[in-house]
ZAMARGU-4260 file (C-alpha; in steps of 0.2 Angstrom, whole numbers, plus 5000, padded with zeros to 4 digits):
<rodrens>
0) 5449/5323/4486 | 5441/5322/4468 | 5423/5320/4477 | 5419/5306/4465 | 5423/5314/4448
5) 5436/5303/4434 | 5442/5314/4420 | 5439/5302/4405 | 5447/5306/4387 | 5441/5298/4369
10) 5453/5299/4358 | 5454/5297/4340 | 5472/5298/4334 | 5476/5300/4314 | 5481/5282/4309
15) 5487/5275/4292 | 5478/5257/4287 | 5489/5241/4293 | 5507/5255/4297 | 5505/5249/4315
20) 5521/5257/4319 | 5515/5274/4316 | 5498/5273/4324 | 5508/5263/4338 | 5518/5282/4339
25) 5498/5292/4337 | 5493/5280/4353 | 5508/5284/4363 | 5508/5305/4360 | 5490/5304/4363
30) 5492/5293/4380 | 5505/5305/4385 | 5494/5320/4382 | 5479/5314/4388 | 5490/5311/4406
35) 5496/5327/4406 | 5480/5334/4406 | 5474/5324/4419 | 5464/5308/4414 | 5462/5294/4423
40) 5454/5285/4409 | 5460/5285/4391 | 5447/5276/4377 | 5453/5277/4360 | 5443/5266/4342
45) 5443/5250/4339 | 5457/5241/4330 | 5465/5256/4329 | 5481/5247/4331 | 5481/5241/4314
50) 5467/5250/4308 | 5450/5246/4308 | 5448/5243/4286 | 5462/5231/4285 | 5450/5217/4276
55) 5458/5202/4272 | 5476/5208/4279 | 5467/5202/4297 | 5472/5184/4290 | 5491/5189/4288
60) 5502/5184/4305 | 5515/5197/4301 | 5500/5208/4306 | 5493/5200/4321 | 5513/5199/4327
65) 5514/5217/4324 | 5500/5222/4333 | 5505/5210/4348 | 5521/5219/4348 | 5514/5236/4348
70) 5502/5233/4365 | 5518/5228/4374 | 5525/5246/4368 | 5511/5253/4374 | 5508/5246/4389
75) 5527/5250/4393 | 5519/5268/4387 | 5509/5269/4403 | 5520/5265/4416 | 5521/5282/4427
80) 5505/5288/4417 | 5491/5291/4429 | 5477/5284/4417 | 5467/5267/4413 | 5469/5266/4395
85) 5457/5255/4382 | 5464/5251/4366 | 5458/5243/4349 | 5467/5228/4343 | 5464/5211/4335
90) 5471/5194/4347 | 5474/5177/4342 | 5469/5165/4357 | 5467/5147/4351 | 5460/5145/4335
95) 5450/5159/4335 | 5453/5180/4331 | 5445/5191/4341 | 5443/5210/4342 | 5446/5217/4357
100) 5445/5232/4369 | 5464/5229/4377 | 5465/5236/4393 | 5482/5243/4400 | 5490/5253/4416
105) 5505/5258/4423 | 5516/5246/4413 | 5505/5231/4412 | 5492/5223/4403 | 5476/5219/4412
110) 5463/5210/4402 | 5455/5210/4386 | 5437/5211/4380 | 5431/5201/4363 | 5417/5209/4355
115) 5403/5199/4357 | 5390/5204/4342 | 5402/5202/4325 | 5389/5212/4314 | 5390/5204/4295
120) 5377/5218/4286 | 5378/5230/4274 | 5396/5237/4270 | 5399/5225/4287 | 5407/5209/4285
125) 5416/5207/4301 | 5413/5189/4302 | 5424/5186/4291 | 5437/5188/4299 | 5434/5188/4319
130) 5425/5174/4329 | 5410/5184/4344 | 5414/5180/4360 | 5404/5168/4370 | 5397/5172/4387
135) 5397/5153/4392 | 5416/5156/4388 | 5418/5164/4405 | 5436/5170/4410 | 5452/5162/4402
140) 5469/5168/4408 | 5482/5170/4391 | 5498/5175/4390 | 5501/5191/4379 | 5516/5203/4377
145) 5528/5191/4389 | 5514/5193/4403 | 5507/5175/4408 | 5494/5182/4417 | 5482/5191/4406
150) 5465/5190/4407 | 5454/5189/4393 | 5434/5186/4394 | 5420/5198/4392 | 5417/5199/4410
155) 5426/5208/4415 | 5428/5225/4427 | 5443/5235/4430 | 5442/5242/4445 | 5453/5258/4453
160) 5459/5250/4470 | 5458/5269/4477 | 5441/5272/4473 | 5431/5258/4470 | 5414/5266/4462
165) 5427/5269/4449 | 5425/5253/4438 | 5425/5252/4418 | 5420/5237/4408 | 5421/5237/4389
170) 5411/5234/4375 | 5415/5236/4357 | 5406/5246/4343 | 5390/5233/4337 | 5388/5227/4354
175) 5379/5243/4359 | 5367/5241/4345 | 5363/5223/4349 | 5345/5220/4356 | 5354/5212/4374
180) 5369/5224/4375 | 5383/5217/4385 | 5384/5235/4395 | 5366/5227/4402 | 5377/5214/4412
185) 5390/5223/4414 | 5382/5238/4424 | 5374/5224/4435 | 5389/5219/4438 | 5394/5234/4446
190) 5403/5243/4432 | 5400/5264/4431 | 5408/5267/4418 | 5406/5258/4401 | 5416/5263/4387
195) 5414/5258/4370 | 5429/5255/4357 | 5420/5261/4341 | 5422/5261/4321 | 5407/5265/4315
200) 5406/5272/4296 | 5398/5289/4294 | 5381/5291/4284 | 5370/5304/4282 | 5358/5306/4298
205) 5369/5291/4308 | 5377/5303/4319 | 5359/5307/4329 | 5356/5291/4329 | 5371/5286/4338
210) 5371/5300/4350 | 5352/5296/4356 | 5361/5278/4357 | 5373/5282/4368 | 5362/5294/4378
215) 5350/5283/4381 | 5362/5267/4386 | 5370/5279/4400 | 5354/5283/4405 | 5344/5265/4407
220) 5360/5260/4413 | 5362/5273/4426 | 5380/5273/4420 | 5397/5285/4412 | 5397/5280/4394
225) 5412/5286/4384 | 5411/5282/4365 | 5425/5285/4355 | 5426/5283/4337 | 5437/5280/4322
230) 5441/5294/4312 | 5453/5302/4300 | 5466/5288/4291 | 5455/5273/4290 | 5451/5268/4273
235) 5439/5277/4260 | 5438/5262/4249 | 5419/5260/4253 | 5418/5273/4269 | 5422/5286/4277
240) 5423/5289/4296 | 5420/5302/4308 | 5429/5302/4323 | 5411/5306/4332 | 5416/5303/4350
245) 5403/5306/4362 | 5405/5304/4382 | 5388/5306/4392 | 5382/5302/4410 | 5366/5296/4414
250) 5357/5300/4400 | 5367/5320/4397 | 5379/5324/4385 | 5395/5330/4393 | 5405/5332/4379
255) 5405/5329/4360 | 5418/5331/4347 | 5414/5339/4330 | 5414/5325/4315 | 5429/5323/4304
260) 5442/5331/4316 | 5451/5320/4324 | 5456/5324/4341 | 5454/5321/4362 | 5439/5325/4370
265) 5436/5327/4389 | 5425/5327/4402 | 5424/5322/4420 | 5410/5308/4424 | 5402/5308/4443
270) 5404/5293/4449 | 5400/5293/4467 | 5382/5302/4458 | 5380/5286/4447 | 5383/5272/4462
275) 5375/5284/4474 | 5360/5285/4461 | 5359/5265/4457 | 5358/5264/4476 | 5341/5276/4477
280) 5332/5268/4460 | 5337/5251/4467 | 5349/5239/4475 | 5341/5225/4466 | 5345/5231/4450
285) 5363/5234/4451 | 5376/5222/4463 | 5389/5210/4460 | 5388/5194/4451 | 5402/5180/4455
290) 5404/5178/4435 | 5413/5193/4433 | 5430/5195/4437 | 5437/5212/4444 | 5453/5217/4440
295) 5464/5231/4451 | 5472/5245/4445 | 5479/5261/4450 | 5475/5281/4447 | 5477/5295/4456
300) 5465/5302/4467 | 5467/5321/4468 | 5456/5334/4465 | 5451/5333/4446 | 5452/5349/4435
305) 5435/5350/4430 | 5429/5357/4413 | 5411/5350/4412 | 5396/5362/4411 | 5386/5364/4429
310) 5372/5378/4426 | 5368/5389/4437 | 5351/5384/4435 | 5348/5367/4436 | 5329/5368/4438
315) 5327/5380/4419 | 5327/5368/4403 | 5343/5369/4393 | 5343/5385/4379 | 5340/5375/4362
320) 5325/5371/4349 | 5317/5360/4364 | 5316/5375/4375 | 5299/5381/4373 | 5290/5366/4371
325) 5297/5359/4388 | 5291/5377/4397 | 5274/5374/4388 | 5276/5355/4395 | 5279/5361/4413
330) 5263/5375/4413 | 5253/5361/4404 | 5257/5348/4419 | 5253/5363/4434 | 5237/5367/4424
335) 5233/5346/4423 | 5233/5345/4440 | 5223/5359/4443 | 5211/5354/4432 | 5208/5336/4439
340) 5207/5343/4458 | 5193/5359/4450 | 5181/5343/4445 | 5183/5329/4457 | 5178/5343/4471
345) 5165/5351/4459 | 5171/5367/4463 | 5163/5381/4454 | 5175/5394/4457 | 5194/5395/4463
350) 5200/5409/4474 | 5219/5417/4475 | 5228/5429/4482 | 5237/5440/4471 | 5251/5451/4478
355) 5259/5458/4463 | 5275/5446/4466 | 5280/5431/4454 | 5274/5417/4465 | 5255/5423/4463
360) 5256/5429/4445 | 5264/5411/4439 | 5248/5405/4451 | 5235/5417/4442 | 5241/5410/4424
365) 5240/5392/4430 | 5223/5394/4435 | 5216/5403/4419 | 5224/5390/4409 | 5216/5376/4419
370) 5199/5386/4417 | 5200/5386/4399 | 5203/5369/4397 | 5187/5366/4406 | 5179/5378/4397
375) 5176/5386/4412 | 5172/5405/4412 | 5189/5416/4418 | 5177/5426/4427 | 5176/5413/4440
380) 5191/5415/4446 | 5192/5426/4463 | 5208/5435/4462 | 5210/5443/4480 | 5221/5457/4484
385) 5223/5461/4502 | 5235/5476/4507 | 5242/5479/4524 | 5256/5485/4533 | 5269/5483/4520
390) 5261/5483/4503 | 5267/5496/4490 | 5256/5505/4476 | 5268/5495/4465 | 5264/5479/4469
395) 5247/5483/4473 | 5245/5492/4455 | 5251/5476/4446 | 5241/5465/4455 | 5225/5476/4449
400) 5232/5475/4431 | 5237/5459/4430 | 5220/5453/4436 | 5209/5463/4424 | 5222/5459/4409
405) 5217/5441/4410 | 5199/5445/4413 | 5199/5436/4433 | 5186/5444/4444 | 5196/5456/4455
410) 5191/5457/4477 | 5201/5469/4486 | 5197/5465/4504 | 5211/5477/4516 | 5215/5468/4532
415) 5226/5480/4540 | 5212/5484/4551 | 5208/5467/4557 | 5226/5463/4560 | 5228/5478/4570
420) 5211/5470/4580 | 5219/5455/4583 | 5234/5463/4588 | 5223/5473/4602 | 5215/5454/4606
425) 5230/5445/4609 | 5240/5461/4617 | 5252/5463/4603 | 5259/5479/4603 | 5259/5487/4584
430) 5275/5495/4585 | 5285/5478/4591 | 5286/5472/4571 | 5292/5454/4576 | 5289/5438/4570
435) 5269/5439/4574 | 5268/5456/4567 | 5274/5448/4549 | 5263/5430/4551 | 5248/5437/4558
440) 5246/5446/4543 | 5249/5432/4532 | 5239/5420/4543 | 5225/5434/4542 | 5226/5433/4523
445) 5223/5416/4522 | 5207/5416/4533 | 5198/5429/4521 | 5203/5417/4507 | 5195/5400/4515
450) 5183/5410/4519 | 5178/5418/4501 | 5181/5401/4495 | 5167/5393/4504 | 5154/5408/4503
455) 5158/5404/4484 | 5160/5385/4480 | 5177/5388/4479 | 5197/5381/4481 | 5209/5390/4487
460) 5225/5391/4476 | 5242/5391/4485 | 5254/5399/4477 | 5271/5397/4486 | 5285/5389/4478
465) 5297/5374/4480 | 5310/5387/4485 | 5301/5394/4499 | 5297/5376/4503 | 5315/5371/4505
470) 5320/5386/4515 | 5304/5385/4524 | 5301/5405/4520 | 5281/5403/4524 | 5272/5407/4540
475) 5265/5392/4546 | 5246/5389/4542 | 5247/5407/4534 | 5253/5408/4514 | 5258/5388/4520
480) 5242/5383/4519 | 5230/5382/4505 | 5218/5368/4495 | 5231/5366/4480 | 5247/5371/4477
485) 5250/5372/4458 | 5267/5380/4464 | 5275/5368/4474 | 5288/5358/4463 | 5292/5375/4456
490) 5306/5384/4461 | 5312/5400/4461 | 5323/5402/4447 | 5310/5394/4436 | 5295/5404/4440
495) 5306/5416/4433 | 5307/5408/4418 | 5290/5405/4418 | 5282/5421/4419 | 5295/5427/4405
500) 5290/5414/4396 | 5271/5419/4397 | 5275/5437/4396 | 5281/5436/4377 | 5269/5424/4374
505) 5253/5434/4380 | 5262/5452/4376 | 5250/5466/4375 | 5246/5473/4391 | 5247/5456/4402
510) 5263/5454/4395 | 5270/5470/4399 | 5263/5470/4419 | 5271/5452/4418 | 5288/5462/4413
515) 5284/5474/4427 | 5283/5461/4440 | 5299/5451/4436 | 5307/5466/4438 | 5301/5469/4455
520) 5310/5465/4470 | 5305/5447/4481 | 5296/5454/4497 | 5283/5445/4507 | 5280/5464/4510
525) 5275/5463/4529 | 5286/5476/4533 | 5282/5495/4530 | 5289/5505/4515 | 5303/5515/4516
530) 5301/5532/4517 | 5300/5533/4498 | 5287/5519/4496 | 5298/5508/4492 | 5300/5487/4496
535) 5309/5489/4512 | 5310/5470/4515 | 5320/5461/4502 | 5319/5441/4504 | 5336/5438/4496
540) 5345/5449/4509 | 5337/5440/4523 | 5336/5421/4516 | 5351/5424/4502 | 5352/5422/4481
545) 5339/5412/4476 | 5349/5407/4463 | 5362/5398/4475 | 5351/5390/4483 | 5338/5382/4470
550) 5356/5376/4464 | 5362/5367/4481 | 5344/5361/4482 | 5346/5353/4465 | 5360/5345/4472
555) 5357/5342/4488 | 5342/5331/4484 | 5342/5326/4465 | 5359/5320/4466 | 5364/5317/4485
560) 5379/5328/4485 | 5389/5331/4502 | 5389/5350/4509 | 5409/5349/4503 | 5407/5343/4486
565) 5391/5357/4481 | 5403/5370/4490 | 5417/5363/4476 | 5405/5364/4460 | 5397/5379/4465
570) 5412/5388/4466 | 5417/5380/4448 | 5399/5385/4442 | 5398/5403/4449 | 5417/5410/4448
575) 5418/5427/4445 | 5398/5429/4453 | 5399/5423/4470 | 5416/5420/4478 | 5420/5404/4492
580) 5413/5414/4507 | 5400/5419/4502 | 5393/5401/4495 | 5399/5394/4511 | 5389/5409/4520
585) 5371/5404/4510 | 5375/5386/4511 | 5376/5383/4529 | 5359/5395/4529 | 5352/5382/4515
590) 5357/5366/4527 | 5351/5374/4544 | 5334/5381/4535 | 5332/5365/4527 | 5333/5355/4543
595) 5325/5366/4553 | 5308/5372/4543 | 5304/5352/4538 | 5290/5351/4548 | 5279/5361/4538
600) 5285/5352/4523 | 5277/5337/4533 | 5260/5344/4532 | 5262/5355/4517 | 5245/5353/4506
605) 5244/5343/4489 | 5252/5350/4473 | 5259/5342/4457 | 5276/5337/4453 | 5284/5345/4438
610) 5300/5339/4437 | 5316/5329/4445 | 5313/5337/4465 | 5298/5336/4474 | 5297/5340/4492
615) 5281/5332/4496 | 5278/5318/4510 | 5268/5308/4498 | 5279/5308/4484 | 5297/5310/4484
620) 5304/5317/4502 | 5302/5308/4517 | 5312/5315/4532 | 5309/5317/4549 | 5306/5335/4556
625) 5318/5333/4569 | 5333/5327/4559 | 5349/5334/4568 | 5360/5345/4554 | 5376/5342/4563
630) 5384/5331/4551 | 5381/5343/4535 | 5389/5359/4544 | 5402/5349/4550 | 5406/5343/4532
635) 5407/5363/4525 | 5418/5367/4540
</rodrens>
């Protein structure tokens, strides 16, 4: 099974201008090789039969024969070769030359795309020679290479008769450019793949732009896009080219090659993600049309090698120049939505808990920001530490500093006592520490802090995090409940990065308790200490890695994996970290907890959305509390 992923190749073989022999040869070893390494599609520039620079020589039949001569070589090529292969040549149909995207497998020719935008600009003079395609044209069937039966026509999709969300329809160089790209129709069509037989000449600050291009066609397309470029062996008469091929999906760059070195570049496109993802935005947008023609092909189906990046975090913006200023974007939309809620309930103060542990901190610095962008006075802010059965000096210490460090108004209100009166209320025995000795203190904490809030004017801040949401790790109506929860889109792994983030930022003493706290181990710390006063109770023993599981929650609900397929990727992504039984062990606890804890996401307060995954009723997850998670741990087992 290859759970939807196509190994793609853009290849940009050396040519030598109008030697169609040779670059016939350059075609074929790069066919080959592109096979044995497991493509099943094979993209390579445009014209590179003959050469993309060939001028007036396009007028010249002993050319045009040669070329038709060389595409029956290479389809001949294919035959036994696991791979859909595009390739650049100029056609004679009629009274008319066209350049085309000629598409070949496993012995045959199936179609062939005209370019439909003949730029004639600049150091471009295309027309020329070639006549655009015509959409009124429609389909004609040719004959080509002794095959009768060739289609030719811009509409058209080849389609993998084993896996039928993998279809590829062409477009050539200036067509992704024009204002009304033909990969517009073509997606709409049905096609996920669009691939694009390129020569485009090499100037300086070009090579952005066409990577933005190409990025953001796969992304309004909701579409694989495999660019692949001319390169080394055209003519330098006027230009020189690159060989920039680029292959991206949905709007991220898979993989790139360098300019100026010739080569195969690979990377596997998702697919099932694209048509699962087209499906979610909207049906309307994408389904077939009965102008387009679909023509069959085989591949293989097995699993596909993968060499694509998955990061472990999915949720932490990528390293690069870019990095900080999306961080600073993510605290800036947390503090936004505070700040909105602060005014339109005229609330004079806000009150938080503050246990010493990264969910509150990452609360606490969201909620001075919002106060200074209000011009609010810091002081107003009730930070609340409440100790009990299982709070250290540690956490209890940096909780103390981290409030005076950012100049908060610091309550210590104790409710062990309490609890142990409730405990004598109900008939709870002290030393039974089950499930209502842990919530009962949590639910306890959240009364003082309503409480406090309305003897003061004041919202309550929750601070528990899209992670906790998903595994539903929160006593219900205790650290659940709150009157804003400027955490909730948040997950784990990020509020990592967050506080890290704000802890070089802030440095001095705030940053170095900010250090302290990272460093500290996640506990709801409603246990006792050891006997050294240590954390006894250690959330990722209990609940498992956050890590693994902000990355199947990525998966699971951004791009609607199968239990079986993130067990796949995440065993690609974390070899040598986590072996297979132990993601299988944490995944079927993700799937059951998910399931199972729903109904407090049901009723779970409001919060703003910072990026791609939300769990909120109102906004992005709607599912019923008593969903049945048979068919997920079936599909790990």
């Amino acid at each position: 099974m290859n759970y939807g992923f196509i190994k793609v190749c853009a290849a940009t073989p050396e040519i030598k201008v109008a030697d169609v022999q040779f670059n016939t040869r350059q075609i074929i070893k790069a066919i080959k090789q592109s096979a044995e390494n497991g493509s099943q599609l094979t993209v390579f520039p445009e014209l590179c039969i003959c050469g993309y620079t060939c001028g007036d020589l396009f007028n010249q039949p002993a050319l045009l024969s040669a070329c038709e001569n060389a595409l029956g070589e290479i389809a001949r090529a294919t035959e036994g070769c696991a791979t859909l292969v595009l390739v650049g040549a100029p056609l004679a149909v009629g009274n008319r030359l066209y350049n085309c995207a000629v598409a070949v497998s496993n012995g045959r020719i199936l179609g062939a795309v005209p370019k439909t935008f003949i730029p004639d600009y600049g150091e471009f003079y295309e027309r020329r020679h070639f006549s655009p395609a015509l959409s009124e044209d429609g389909i004609e069937i040719i004959s080509l290479c002794g095959q009768n039966e060739v289609y030719f026509g811009t509409q058209l999709i080849f389609r993998a008769e084993e896996l039928p969300d993998f279809a590829v329809a062409a477009e050539i160089c200036e067509d992704l450019w024009a204002p009304q790209s033909p990969s517009v129709t073509h997606t709409q069509a049905g096609a996920n793949i669009i691939v694009n037989l390129s020569c485009s000449d090499e100037v300086a600050g070009k090579a952005e732009y066409r990577r933005n291009l190409v990025k953001t066609q796969s992304a309004k397309l909701v579409c694989g896009y495999v660019y692949c470029d001319a390169g080394d062996g055209e003519s330098t008469t006027d230009m020189v080219f690159a060989g920039h091929n680029i292959i991206c999906e949905n709007g991220a760059v898979l993989a790139e090659s360098k300019l100026f070195e010739n080569g195969l570049v690979y990377s596997e496109i998702d697919v099932a993600f694209l048509a699962s993802e087209r499906r979610r935005i909207s049906s309307g947008y994408y389904g077939e049309q009965v102008d387009y023609f679909c023509v069959p092909f085989n591949t293989e189906t097995e699993n596909v090698s993968l060499t694509r990046a998955f990061s472990k975090t999915p949720f932490i913006p990528e390293e690069g120049a870019g990095l900080e200023e999306r961080t600073e974007l993510i605290l800036s939309i947390q503090s936004k939505g505070l700040e909105k809620r602060l005014k339109h309930t005229n609330s004079k103060t806000a009150v938080i808990g503050v246990s010493g542990g990264l969910d509150s901190a990452l609360a606490l610095l969201v909620v001075c920001r919002a106060f200074k962008a209000l011009g609010k006075d810091v002081k107003d802010i009730i930070a609340v530490t409440m100790p009990a059965f299982g709070t250290t000096a540690k956490t209890k210490s940096n909780s103390i500093k981290l409030i005076k460090a950012l100049g908060a108004t610091p309550v210590t209100v104790p409710v062990g006592n309490t609890v142990l009166k409730h405990f004598k209320d109900i008939g709870h025995k002290p030393d039974d520490k089950n499930v209502t000795y842990e919530n009962a203190q949590a639910r306890m904490r959240t009364l003082v802090l309503m409480d406090i809030a309305n003897d003061n004017n004041g919202l309550v801040i929750g601070t528990g995090d899209l992670s906790e949401l998903a595994l539903g790790w929160a006593t219900y109506n205790g650290d659940h409940m709150s009157m804003y929860g400027v955490n909730a889109s948040v997950p784990k792994t990020l509020v990592k990065h967050l506080i890290g983030h704000e802890a070089k930022k802030l440095g001095g003493k705030c940053g170095s308790v900010l250090k302290d706290i990272l460093n500290t181990e996640i506990s709801p710390e409603l246990l006792p200490p050891d006997e050294n006063g240590n954390i006894s109770q250690k959330t990722e023993d209990l609940v498992g890695p956050y890590i693994l599981h902000d990355f199947f929650l990525y998966y699971a609900v951004r791009r609607g994996y199968e239990p079986s397929k993130m067990q796949y990727i995440a065993e690609y992504a974390f070899k040598g970290v986590y072996d297979a039984e132990t993601i299988k062990k944490w995944l079927k606890s993700f799937y059951s907890r998910f399931f199972a804890q729903q109904f407090k996401r049901s009723c779970m307060p409001d919060g703003v959305k910072v990026g791609s995954v939300s769990l909120s009723p109102r906004g992005d997850w709607r599912m019923p509390s008593d969903a049945i998670v048979r068919l997920w741990l079936d599909d790990i087992q």
